[in-house]
Structure formats: structure tokens, C-alpha cells
C-alpha positions as a Markdown table, in Angstrom:
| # | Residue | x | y | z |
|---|---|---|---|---|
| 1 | Unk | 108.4 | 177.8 | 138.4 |
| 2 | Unk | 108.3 | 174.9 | 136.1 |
| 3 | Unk | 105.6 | 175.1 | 133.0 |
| 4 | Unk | 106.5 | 171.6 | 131.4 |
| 5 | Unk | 109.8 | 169.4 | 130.6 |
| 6 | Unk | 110.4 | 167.7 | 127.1 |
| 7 | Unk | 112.7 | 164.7 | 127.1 |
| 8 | Unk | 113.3 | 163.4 | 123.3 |
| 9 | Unk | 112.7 | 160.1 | 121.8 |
| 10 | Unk | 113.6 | 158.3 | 119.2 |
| 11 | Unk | 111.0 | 155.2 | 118.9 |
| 12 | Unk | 107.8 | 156.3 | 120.7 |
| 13 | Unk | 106.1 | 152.6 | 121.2 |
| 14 | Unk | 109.5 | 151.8 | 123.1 |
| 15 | Unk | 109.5 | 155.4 | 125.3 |
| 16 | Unk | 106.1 | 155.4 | 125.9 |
| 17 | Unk | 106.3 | 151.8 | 127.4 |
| 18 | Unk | 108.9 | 152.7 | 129.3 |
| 19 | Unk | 107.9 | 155.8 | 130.8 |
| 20 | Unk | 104.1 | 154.1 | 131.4 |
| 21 | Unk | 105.5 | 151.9 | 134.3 |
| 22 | Unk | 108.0 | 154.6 | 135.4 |
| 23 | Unk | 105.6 | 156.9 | 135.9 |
| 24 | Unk | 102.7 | 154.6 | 137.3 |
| 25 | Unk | 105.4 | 153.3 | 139.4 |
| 26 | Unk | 106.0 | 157.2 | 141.1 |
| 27 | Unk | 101.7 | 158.1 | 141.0 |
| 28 | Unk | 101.9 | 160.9 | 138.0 |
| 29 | Unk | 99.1 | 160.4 | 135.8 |
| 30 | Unk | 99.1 | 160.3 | 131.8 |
| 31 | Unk | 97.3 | 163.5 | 131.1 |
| 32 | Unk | 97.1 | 162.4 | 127.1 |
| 33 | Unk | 98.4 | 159.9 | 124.4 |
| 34 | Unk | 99.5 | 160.8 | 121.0 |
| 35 | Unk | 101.2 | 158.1 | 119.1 |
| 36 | Unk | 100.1 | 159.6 | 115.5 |
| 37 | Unk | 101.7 | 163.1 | 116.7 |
| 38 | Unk | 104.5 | 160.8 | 118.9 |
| 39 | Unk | 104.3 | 162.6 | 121.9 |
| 40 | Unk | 102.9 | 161.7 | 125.4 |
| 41 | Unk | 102.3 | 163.7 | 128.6 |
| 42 | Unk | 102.2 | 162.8 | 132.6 |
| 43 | Unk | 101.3 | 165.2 | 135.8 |
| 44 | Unk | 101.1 | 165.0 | 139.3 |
| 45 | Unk | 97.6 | 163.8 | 141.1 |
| 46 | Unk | 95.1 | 166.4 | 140.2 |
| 47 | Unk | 97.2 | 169.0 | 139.0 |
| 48 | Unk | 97.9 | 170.2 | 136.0 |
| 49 | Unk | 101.0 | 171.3 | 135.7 |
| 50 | Unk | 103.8 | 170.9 | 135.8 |
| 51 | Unk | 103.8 | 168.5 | 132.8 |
| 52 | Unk | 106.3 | 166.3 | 132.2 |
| 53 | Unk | 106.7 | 165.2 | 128.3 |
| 54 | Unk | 108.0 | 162.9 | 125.7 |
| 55 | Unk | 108.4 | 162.9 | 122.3 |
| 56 | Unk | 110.0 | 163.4 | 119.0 |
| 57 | Unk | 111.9 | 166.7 | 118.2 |
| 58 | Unk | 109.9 | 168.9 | 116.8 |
| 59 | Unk | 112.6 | 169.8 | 113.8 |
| 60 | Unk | 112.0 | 165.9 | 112.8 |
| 61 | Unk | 115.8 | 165.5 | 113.7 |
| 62 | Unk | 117.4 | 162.5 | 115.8 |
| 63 | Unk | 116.4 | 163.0 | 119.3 |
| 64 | Unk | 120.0 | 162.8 | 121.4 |
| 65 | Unk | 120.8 | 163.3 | 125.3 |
| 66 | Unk | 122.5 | 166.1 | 126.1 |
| 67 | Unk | 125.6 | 166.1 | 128.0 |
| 68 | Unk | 124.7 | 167.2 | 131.7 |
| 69 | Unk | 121.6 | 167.2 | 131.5 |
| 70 | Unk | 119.1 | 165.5 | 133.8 |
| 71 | Unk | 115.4 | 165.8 | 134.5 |
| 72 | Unk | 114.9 | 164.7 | 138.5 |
| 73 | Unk | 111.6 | 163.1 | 139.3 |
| 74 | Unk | 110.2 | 163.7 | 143.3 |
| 75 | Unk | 109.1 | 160.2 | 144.6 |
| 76 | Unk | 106.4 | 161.0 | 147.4 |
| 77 | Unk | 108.8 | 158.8 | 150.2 |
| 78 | Unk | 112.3 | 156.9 | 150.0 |
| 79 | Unk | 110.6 | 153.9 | 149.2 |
| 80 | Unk | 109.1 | 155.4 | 146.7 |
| 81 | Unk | 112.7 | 155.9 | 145.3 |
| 82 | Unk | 113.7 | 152.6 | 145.4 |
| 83 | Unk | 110.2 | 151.2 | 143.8 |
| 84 | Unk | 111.0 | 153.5 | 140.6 |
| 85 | Unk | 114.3 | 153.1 | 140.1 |
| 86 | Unk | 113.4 | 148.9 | 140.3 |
| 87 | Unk | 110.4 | 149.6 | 137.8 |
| 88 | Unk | 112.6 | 151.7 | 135.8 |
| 89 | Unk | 115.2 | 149.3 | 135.1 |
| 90 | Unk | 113.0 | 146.2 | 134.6 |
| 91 | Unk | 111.4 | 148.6 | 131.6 |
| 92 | Unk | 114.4 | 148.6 | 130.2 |
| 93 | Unk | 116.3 | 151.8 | 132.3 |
| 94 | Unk | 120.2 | 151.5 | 132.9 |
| 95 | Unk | 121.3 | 152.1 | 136.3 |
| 96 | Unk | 123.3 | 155.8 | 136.9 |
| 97 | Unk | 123.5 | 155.4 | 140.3 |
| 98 | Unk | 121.4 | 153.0 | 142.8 |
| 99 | Unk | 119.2 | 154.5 | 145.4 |
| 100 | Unk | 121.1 | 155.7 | 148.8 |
| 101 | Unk | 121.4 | 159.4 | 150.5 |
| 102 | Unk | 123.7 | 161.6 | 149.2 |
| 103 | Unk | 124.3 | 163.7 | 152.1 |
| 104 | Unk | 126.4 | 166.0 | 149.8 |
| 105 | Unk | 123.3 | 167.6 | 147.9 |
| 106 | Unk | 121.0 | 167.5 | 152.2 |
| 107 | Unk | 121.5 | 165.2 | 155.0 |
| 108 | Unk | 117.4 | 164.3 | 153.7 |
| 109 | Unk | 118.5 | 163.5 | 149.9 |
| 110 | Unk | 117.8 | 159.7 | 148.5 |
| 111 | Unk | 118.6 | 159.5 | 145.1 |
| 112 | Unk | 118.9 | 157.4 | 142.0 |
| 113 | Unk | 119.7 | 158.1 | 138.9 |
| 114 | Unk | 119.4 | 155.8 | 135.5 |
| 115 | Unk | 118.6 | 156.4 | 131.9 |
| 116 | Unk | 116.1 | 155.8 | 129.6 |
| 117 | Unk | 116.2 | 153.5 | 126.5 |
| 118 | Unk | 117.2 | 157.1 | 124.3 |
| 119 | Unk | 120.2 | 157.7 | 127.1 |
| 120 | Unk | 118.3 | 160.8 | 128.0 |
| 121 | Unk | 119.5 | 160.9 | 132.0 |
| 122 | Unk | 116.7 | 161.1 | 135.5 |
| 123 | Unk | 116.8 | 161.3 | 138.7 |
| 124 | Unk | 114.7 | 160.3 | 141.3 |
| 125 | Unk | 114.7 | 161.7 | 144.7 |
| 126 | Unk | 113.0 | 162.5 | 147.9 |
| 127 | Unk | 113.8 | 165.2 | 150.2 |
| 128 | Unk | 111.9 | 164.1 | 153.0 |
| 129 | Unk | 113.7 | 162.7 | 156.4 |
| 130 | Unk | 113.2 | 159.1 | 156.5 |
């Protein structure tokens, strides 16, 4: 269903060193690097889509987080989850929401949620019974 998603940043040295470890951290893999251009992209284990992007708005604006929006991440188990959300906020991520069920969304959803450096919001999440 889902071609690619394109969170905005402001400072791409700072995103992309951010976003390295998170995404390293959940086994995507950085399908290209382009500082000059300031944009980055990951995808899942040999597959190419969907992709998941950074970068600068394209307009040459400020980048800015919108207000209820959210980009959720699939960890491949609930540890998975918890590694993440750890290597997220020792990159400089701010805690959300720390990682627990939420039997409200499924009685199999573990969550976190934090934000990056540029506020833009994530979640991470398994659906998978423990």
C-alpha cells in the first residue's frame, strides 16, 4: 500500500546520525546516502520498497512536525521494540511513551513512541504475541 514516507529535517549530519543507529538498531538497510542533495533513504531486508526517507523539504522551507502525525516503525519481535526505542534515545531521541502493550490498539500491540532531534513523532511496534 505504502510507496515511501518522507520525514523532514532540518540539519542532515544530525538526522542522518540519528536515524543510522535507529534504523540499524530495527535491521532496515540504508538503500542510499545523499548529504550534497540532504536526503537519505532505508528499506527492509531485500526489499525495495517500502522506503522510508529523510530529508530537507523540497520548497527549501523549515522542516517542522506536524501535529498528529506519526510514522510507526514494525520491530521484527517485542524485544526488538525495546532495543530501538533504547538506541533511539541514546542518539539523541526523546521518549513519547516507553515500550509496554497497549491492549487498547490489540491484546498483541507493544509500543513506544519518541521523537526525533526535528520533533517529527515514531512509533515502534510489534504485533506479534509474545
Amino acid at each position: 500500500m505504502i510507496s515511501h514516507v518522507h520525514v523532514g529535517i532540518a540539519d542532515f549530519d544530525r538526522a542522518f546520525a540519528f536515524y543510522e543507529i535507529l534504523m540499524a538498531s530495527l535491521g532496515f538497510e540504508l538503500r542510499f546516502r545523499e548529504p550534497d542533495k540532504g536526503w537519505a533513504g532505508w528499506h527492509g531486508p531485500n526489499r525495495g520498497r517500502p522506503l522510508f526517507l529523510i530529508g530537507r523539504p523540497y520548497d527549501g522551507g523549515p522542516a517542522a512536525p506536524g501535529n498528529g502525525q506519526m510514522v510507526a516503525l514494525l520491530a521484527p519481535d517485542r524485544p526488538g521494540v525495546d532495543r530501538a526505542f533504547a538506541a533511539a534515545l541514546a542518539a539523541g531521541g526523546r521518549s513519547e511513551g516507553a515500550p509496554g502493550l497497549r491492549p487498547h490498539y490489540h491484546p498483541n500491540y507493544y509500543g513506544a513512541y519518541l521523537r526525533d532531534p526535528d520533533g517529527n513523532k515514531l512509533g515502534l511496534c510489534c504485533h506479534d504475541p509474545a
